[in-house]
C-alpha positions in Angstrom: 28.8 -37.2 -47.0 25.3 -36.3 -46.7 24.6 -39.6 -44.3 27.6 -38.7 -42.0 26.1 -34.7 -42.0 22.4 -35.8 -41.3 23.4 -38.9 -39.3 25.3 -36.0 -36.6 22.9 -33.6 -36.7 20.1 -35.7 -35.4 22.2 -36.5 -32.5 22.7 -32.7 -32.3 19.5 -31.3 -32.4 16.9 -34.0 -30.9 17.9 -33.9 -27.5 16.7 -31.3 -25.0 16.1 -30.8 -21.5 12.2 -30.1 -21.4 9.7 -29.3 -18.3 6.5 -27.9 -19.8 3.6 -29.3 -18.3 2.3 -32.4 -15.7 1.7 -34.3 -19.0 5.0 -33.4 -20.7 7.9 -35.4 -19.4 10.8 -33.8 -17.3 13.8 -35.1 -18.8 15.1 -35.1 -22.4 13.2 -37.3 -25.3 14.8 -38.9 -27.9 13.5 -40.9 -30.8 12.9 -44.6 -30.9 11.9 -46.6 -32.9 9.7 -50.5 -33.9 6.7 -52.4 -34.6 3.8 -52.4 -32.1 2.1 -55.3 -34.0 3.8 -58.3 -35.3 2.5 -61.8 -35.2 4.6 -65.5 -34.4 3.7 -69.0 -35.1 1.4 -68.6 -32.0 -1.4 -66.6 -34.0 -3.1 -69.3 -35.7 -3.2 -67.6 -39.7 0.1 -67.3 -39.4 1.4 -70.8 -38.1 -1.5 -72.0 -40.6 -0.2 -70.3 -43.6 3.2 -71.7 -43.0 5.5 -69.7 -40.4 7.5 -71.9 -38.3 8.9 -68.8 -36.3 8.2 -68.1 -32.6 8.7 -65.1 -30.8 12.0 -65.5 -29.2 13.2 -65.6 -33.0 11.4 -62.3 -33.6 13.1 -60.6 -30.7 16.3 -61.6 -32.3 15.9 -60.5 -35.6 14.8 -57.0 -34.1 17.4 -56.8 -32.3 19.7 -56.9 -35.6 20.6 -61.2 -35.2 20.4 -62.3 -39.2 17.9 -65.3 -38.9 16.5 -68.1 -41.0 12.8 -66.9 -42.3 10.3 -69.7 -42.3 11.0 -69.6 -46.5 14.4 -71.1 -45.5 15.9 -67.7 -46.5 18.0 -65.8 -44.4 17.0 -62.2 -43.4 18.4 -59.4 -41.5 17.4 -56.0 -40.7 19.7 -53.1 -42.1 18.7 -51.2 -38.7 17.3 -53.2 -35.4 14.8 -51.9 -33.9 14.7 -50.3 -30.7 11.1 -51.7 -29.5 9.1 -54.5 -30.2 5.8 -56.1 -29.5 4.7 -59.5 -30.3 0.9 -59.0 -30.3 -0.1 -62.9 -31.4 -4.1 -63.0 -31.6 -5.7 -64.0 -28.1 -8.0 -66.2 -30.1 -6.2 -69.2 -30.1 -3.3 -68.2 -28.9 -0.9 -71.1 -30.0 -3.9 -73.3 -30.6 -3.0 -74.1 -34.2 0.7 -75.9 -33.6 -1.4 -77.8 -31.1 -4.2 -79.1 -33.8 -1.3 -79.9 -36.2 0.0 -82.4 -34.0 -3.4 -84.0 -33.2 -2.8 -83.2 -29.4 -5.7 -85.5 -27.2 -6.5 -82.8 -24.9 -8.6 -80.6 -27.8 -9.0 -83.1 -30.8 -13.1 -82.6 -29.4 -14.4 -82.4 -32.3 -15.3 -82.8 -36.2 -14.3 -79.1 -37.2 -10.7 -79.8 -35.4 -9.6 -83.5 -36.8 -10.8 -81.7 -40.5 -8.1 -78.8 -39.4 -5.5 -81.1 -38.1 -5.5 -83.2 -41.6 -5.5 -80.1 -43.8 -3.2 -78.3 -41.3 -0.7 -81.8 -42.3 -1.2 -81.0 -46.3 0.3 -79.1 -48.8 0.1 -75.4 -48.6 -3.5 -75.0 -50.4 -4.8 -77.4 -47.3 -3.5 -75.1 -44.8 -4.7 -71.9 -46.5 -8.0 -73.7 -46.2 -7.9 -74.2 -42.8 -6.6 -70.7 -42.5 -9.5 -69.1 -44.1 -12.2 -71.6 -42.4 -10.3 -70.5 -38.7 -11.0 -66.8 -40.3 -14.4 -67.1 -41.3 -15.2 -68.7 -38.0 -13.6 -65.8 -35.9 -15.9 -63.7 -38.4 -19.1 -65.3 -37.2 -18.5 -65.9 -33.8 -18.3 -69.9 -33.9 -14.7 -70.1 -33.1 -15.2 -71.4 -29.8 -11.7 -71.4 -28.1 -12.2 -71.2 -24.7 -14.0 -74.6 -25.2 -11.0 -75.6 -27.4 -8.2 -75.2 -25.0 -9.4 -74.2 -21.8 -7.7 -71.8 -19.8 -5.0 -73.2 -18.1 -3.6 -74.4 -21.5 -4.1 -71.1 -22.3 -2.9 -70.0 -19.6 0.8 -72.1 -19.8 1.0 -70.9 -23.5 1.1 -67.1 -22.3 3.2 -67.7 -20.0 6.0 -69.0 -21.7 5.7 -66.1 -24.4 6.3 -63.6 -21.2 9.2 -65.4 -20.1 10.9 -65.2 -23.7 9.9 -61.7 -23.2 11.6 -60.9 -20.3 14.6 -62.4 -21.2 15.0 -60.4 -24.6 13.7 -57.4 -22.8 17.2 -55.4 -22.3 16.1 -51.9 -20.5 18.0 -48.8 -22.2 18.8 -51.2 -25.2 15.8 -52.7 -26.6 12.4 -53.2 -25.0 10.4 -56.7 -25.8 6.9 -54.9 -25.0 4.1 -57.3 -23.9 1.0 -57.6 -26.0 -1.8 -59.3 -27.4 -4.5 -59.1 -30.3 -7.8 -59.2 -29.3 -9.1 -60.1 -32.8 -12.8 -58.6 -32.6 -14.9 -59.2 -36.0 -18.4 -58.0 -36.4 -19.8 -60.0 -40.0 -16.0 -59.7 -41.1 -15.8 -55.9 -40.4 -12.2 -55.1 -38.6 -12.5 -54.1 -34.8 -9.3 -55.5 -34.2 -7.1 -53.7 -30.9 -3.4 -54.6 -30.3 -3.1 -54.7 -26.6 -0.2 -52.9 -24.6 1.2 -53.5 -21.6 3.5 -51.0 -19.6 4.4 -54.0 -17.1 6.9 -56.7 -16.8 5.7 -60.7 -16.9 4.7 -60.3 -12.7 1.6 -58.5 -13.4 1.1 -59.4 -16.9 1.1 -63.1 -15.9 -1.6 -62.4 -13.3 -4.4 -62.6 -16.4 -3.9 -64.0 -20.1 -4.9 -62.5 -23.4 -8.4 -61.7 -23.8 -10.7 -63.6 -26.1 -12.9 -61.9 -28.3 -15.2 -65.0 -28.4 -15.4 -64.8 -24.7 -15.8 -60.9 -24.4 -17.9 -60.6 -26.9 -17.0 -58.4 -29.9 -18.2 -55.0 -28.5 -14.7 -53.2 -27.6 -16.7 -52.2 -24.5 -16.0 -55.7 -23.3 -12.7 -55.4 -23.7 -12.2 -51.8 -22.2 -13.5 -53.5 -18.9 -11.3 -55.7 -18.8 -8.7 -53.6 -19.3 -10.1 -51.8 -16.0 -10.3 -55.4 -14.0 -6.5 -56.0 -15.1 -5.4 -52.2 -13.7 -7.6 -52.6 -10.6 -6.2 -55.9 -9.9 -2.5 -55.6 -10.8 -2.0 -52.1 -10.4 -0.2 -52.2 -13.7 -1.5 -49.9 -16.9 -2.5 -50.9 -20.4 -4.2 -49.7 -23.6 -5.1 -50.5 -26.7 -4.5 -49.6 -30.4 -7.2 -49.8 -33.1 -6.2 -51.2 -36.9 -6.7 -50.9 -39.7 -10.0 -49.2 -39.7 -9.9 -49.1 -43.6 -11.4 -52.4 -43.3 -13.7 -52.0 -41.0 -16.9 -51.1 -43.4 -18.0 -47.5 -41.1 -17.6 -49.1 -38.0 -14.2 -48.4 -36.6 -14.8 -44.3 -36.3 -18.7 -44.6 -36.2 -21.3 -42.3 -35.2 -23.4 -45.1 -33.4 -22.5 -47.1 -30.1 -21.9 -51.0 -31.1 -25.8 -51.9 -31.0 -27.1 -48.7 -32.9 -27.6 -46.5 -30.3 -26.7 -42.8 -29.7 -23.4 -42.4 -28.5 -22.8 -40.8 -24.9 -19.9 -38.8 -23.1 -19.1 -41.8 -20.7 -18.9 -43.6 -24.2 -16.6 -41.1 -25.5 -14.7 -40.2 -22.0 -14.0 -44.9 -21.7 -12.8 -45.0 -25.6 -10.7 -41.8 -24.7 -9.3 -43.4 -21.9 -8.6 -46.7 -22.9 -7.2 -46.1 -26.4 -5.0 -43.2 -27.1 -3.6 -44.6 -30.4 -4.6 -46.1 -33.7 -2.6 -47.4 -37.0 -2.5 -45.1 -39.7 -0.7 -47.3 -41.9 0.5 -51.1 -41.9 0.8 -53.9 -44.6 -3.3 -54.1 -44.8 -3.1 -50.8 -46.7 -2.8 -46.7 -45.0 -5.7 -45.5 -43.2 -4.9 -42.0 -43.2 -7.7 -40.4 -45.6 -9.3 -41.4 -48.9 -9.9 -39.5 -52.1 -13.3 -39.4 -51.4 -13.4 -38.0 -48.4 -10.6 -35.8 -49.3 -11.0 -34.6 -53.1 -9.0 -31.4 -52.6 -5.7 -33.3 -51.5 -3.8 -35.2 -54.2 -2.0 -37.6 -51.8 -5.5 -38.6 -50.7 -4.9 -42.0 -52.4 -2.3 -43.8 -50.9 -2.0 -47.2 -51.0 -5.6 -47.7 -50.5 -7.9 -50.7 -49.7 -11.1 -49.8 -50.4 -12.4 -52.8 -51.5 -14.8 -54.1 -48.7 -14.4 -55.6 -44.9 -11.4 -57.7 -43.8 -12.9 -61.0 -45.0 -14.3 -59.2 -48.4 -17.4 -60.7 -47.1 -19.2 -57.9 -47.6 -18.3 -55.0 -50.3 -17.3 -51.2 -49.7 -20.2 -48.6 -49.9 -19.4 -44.8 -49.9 -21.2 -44.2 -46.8 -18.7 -46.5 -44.8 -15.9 -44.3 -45.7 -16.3 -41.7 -42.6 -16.0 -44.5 -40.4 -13.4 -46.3 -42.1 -10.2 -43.3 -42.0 -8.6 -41.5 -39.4 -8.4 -38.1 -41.0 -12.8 -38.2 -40.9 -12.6 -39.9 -37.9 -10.8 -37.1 -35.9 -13.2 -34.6 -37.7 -16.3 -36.3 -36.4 -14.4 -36.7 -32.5 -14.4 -32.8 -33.1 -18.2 -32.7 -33.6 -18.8 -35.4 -30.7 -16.9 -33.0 -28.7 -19.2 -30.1 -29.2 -22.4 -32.3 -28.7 -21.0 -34.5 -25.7 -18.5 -32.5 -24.0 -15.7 -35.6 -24.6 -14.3 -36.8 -27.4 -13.8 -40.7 -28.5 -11.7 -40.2 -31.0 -8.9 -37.8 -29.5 -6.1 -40.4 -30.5 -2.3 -40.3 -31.7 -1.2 -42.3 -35.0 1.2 -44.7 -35.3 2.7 -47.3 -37.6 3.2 -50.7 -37.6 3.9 -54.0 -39.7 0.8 -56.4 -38.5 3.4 -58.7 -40.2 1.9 -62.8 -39.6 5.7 -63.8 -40.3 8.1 -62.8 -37.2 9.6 -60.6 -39.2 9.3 -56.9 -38.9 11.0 -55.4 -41.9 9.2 -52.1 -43.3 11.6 -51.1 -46.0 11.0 -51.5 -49.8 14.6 -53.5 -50.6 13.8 -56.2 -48.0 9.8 -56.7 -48.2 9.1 -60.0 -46.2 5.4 -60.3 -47.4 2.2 -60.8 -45.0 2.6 -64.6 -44.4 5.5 -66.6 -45.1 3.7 -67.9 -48.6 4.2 -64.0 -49.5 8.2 -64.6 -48.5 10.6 -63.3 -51.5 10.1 -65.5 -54.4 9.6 -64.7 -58.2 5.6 -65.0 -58.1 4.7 -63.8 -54.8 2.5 -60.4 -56.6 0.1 -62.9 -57.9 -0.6 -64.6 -54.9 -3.9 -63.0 -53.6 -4.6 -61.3 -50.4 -8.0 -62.8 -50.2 -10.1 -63.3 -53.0 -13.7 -63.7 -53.7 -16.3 -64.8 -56.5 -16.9 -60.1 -56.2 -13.5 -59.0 -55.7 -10.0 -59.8 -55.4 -7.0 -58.5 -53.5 -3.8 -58.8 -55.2 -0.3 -59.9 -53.8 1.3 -56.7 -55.3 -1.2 -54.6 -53.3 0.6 -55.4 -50.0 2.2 -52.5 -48.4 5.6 -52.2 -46.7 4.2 -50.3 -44.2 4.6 -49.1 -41.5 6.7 -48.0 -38.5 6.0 -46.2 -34.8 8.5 -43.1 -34.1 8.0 -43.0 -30.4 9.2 -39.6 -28.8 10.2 -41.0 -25.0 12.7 -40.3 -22.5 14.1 -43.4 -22.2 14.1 -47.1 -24.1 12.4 -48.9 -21.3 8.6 -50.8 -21.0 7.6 -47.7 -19.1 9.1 -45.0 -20.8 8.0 -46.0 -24.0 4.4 -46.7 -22.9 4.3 -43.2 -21.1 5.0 -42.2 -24.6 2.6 -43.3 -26.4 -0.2 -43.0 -23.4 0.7 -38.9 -24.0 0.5 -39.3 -27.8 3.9 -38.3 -28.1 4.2 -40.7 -31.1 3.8 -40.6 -35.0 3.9 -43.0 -38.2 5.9 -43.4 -40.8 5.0 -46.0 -44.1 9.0 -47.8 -43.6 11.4 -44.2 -43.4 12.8 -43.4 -40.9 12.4 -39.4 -41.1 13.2 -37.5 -37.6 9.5 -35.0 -37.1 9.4 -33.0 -34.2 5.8 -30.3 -33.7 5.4 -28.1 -31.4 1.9 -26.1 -30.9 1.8 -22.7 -29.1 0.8 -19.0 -29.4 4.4 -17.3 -29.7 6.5 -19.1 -32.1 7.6 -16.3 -34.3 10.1 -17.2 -38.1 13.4 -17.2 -35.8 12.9 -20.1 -33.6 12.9 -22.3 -36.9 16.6 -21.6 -36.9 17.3 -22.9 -33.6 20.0 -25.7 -33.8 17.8 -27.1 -30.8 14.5 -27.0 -32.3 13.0 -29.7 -28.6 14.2 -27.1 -26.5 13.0 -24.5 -27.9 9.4 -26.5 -29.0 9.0 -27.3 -25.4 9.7 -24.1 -23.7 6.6 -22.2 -25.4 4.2 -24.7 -26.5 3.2 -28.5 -26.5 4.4 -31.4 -28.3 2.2 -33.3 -30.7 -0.4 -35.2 -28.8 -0.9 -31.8 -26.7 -3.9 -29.4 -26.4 -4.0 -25.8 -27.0 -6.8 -23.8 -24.8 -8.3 -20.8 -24.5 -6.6 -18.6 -27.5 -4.7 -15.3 -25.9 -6.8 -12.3 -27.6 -5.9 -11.4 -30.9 -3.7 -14.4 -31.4 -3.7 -17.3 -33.5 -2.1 -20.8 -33.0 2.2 -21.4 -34.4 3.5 -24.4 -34.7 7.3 -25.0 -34.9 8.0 -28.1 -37.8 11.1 -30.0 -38.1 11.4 -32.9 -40.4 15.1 -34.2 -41.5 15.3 -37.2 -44.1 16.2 -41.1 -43.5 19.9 -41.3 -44.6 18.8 -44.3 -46.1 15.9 -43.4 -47.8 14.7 -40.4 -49.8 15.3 -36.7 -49.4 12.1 -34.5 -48.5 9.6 -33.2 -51.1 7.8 -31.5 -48.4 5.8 -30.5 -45.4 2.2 -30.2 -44.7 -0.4 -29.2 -41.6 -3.4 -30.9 -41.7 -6.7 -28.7 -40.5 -9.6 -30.3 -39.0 -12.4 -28.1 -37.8 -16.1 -27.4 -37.3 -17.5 -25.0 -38.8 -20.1 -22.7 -37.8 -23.1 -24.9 -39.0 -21.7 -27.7 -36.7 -20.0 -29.3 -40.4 -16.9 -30.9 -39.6 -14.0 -29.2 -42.8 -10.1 -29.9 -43.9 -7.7 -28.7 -45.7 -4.2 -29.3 -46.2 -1.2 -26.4 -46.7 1.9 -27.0 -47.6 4.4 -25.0 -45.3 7.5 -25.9 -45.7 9.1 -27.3 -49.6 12.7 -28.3 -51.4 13.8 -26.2 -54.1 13.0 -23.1 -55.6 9.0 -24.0 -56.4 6.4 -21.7 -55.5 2.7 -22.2 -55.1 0.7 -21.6 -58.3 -2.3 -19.4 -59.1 -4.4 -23.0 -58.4 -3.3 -23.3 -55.1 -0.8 -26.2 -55.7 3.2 -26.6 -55.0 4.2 -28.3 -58.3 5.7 -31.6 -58.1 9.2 -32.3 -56.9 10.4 -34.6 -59.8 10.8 -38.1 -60.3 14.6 -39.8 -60.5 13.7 -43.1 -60.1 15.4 -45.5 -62.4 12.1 -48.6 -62.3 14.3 -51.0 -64.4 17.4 -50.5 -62.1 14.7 -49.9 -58.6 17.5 -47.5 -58.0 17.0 -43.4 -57.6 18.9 -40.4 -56.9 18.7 -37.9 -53.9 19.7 -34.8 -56.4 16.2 -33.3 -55.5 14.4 -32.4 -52.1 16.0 -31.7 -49.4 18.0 -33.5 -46.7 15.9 -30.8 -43.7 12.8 -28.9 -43.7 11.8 -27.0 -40.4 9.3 -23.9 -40.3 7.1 -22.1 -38.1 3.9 -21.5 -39.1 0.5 -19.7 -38.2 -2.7 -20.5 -39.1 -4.1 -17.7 -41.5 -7.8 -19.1 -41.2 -8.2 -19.0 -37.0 -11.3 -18.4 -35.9 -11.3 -18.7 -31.5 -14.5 -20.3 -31.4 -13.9 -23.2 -34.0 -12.3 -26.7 -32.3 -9.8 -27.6 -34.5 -6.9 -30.7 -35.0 -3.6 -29.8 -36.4 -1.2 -33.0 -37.8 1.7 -33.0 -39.9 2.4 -34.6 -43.1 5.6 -35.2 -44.3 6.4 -36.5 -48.0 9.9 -38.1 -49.2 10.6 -37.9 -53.2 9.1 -40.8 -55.0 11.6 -43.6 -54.2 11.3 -47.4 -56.0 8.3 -49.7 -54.3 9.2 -52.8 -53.2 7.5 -54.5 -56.4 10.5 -52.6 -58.4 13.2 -54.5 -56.1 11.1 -57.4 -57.0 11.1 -57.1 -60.7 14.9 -56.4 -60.8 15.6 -59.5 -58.1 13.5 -62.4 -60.0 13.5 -61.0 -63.3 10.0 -61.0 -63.6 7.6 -58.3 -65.6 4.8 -56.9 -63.8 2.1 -55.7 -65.7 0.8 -52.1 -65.8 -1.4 -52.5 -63.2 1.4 -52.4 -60.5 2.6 -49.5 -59.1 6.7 -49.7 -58.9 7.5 -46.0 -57.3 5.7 -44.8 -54.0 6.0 -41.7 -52.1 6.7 -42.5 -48.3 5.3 -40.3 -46.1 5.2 -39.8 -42.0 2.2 -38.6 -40.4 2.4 -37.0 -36.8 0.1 -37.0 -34.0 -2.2 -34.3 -33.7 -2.5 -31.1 -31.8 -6.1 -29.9 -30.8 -7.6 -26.9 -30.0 -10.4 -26.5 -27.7 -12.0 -23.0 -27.1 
């Protein structure tokens, strides 16, 4: 009963007629959702590592076909998605199927006949080549362009936009085009998925950009990204991951070589990348308890163990660079010092899956690489593991997924989307979040039945800006989060703060504005828990607590007009069983105490900024 009463009311109450501003869209927005970053046999860690799967069979799958996983297992989705984007890394893009078969035209040299033989072993071979491939990208040696030359590379793109197009099914489900460009500095993650809003015509006119060849200074790849719209006419941007692994320099205070940052700095990153990843299977980005000690959900699935290749080990003074939630404060104080801020971007989730298969949900967990497929002893198969440090298989997350607000399921309406910031994550769920920012929303409108309407008739949607506070008033922000019918009722809602203070110190804090049942906020400043009825033995729980809908207005009660501020909101489920419970119970096998077997999915919005 409650699916069929939630599963209605969404259709009810998410669709709205809405003209508020040039940047708002004129038409009604509904919800969408998929994976902006999943990775076929044509990225070369994946092929190496065993996937057999190209893109044409990851269209299929998202668009709910069952399949036959590279594991030999079959695999469906429970829901298809509405949007994909294959985003193989430009770095060899297909180059490893090519070594494999010993192919005369790039058998050049030592380094390549070692990588075909290993690539022809048994699975410890090809996660040696894998890892050499890795290390080699890391350092700058992996000389592609030399390797293929670019009109292989050129053919190889080419037929990946075809397979494209002829998946892409406008209205129905979008087959996005995109690209990795797979930028390591000394291992450190600068890594951009690469968007396109355009069909294979322009697209075709360039092929994915090569880090090697760029350079690994995003800069390089921001100007290309201008040459392809100046020459095409077409639009793209790019989306940052995974900047928990990029040891401080994802979100840092410094230009690539050291120097001061500048506002064209800040106005190009602006421009070029409106997005990052808040959360995918490399661990969630969102914050850290360090940098957050006064919020207990701080530590969430974190990786915080060093740079992508564990080359190098995690310091605390990385940590600002490394999370979104300190990387939009210090856009805030870049804002005030260069009059533009780099770091103005949306979040969104995604899979960066290396196995075709883009499956976010805890009952059908399809690992990182095919070796990480379902089988009984997949939680001790390291990430990546060093003589310092080691990264478990049981640490992988099932994260994430993008919620895309557009008006319509098309290449350009979802990319207008996203380009407005009219997007959030979720870790798997999907929960249905609408915010709103204005100066009039009073306690009533939470009770509209159409809470879009409403949200775009006196304010903006998240992504937006608020200006120039009306006197005496303080910014309200109309909430509305209703559960997954498939997953876990609500605990609650939260509004992330970001501001600078009056000493030019960036601050946070979180409130909880909107809860389930009848708790109320102690004398400590803390909503007690919402329970816990999961069953671990069974990986089964009830949705007898939370609630199936929480929606709110609320008004900031510490405003101050002169303070630039970011609003986002956080949205909790009940603890629900983690995919290592559905594990245990499927093989029989005993994890030991070390492994966490609940999780508490969350969704995280896209901020609203103020700007006196």
């Amino acid at each position: 009963m409650i699916t069929k009463l939630i599963t209605g009311f969404l259709a009810l109450t998410f669709s709205a007629t809405v003209a508020f501003s040039d940047d708002s869209p004129d038409t009604e927005t509904k919800l969408f959702w998929g994976d902006t970053h999943l990775h076929t046999k044509l990225s070369g860690d994946a092929f190496g590592f065993g996937v057999i799967l190209g893109p044409a069979d990851a269209y299929r799958l998202a668009k709910g076909e069952k399949i036959t996983a590279s594991s030999n297992q079959p695999v469906k989705l429970a829901r298809p998605l509405d949007f994909l984007v294959v985003a193989d890394h430009a770095e060899g893009y297909g180059l490893m199927g090519l070594i494999k078969r010993g192919d005369k035209m790039i058998m050049i040299n030592d380094t390549l006949i070692r990588w075909n033989k290993l690539l022809n072993g048994d699975e410890a071979d090809r996660v040696k080549a894998v890892i050499e491939m890795i290390d080699a990208q890391a350092s700058g040696k992996l000389a592609t362009r030399n390797i293929m030359g670019d009109i292989l590379r050129a053919g190889v793109w080419y037929d990946s936009l075809q397979i494209a197009d002829q998946y892409n099914d406008p209205g129905k489900f979008t087959a996005l085009l995109g690209f990795e460009w797979t930028s390591m500095v000394s291992g450190k993650n600068l890594h951009r998925v690469v968007v396109f809003r355009d069909d294979a015509d322009k697209a075709g006119q360039t092929y994915p950009l090569d880090s090697n060849i760029s350079g690994m200074n995003p800069a390089g790849l921001w100007s290309w990204m201008q040459d392809y719209e100046t020459k095409t006419g077409g639009k793209i941007l790019a989306i940052p991951h995974n900047s928990n692994l990029s040891n401080g320099m994802m979100f840092s205070m410094q230009d690539f070589d050291g120097s001061e940052l500048t506002r064209e700095y800040a106005e190009r990153r602006m421009r070029w990348e409106p997005l990052v990843e808040a959360s995918q299977i490399k661990g969630d980005s969102e914050t850290h308890p360090t940098l957050s000690p006064n919020d207990e959900f701080a530590d969430y699935e974190t990786w915080d163990k060093g740079n992508l290749t564990l080359s190098e080990l995690k310091t605390p003074e990385m940590l600002p660079g490394d999370y979104v939630r300190s990387g939009l404060k210090r856009g805030l104080m870049l804002d005030e010092k260069l009059g533009a801020n780099p770091y103005k971007f949306g979040l969104i989730g995604a899979t960066d899956s290396h196995t075709a298969i883009s499956s976010s949900e805890e009952n059908n967990f399809w690992g990182k690489h095919s070796g990480t497929e379902p089988q009984p002893g997949r939680i001790n198969k390291p990430f990546r593991s060093t003589p310092q440090v080691r990264l478990e298989g049981w640490q992988m997350v099932t994260s994430g997924i993008a919620a895309v607000w557009a008006t319509e399921n098309t290449r350009a309406g979802l990319f207008d989307a996203m380009q407005r910031k009219e997007v959030y994550a979720t870790t798997g769920p999907r929960m249905a979040v609408r915010l709103f920012g204005g100066w009039d929303f009073e306690a009533g409108d939470a009770k509209s039945r159409d809470i879009a309407a409403t949200g775009y008739a006196g304010g903006v949607p998240m992504g937006g800006d608020l200006t120039a506070a009306p006197d005496g008033k303080a910014p309200s922000f109309l909430v509305s989060a209703q559960m997954d019918p498939l997953s876990g009722t609500l605990d609650r809602v939260q509004m992330v703060k970001g501001w600078v203070d009056a000493d030019g110190k960036a601050q946070e804090q979180v409130y909880d504005i909107a809860w389930s049942g009848e708790r109320t906020i102690g004398e400590d400043g803390k909503l007690p828990p919402v329970g816990n009825t999961v069953n671990v033995k069974a990986a089964t729980w009830t949705n007898t607590i939370g609630a199936a809908e929480l929606v709110t207005v609320w008004q900031d009660p510490d405003f101050k007009l002169d303070q630039r501020a970011f609003y986002y909101v956080r949205v909790l489920e009940i603890p629900t069983p983690r995919w290592t419970a559905f594990d245990a119970k499927r093989f029989n096998v005993e994890m030991g105490p070390e492994v966490p077997m609940t999780t508490q999915e969350r969704a995280y919005t896209s901020p609203i900024w103020y700007t006196p």
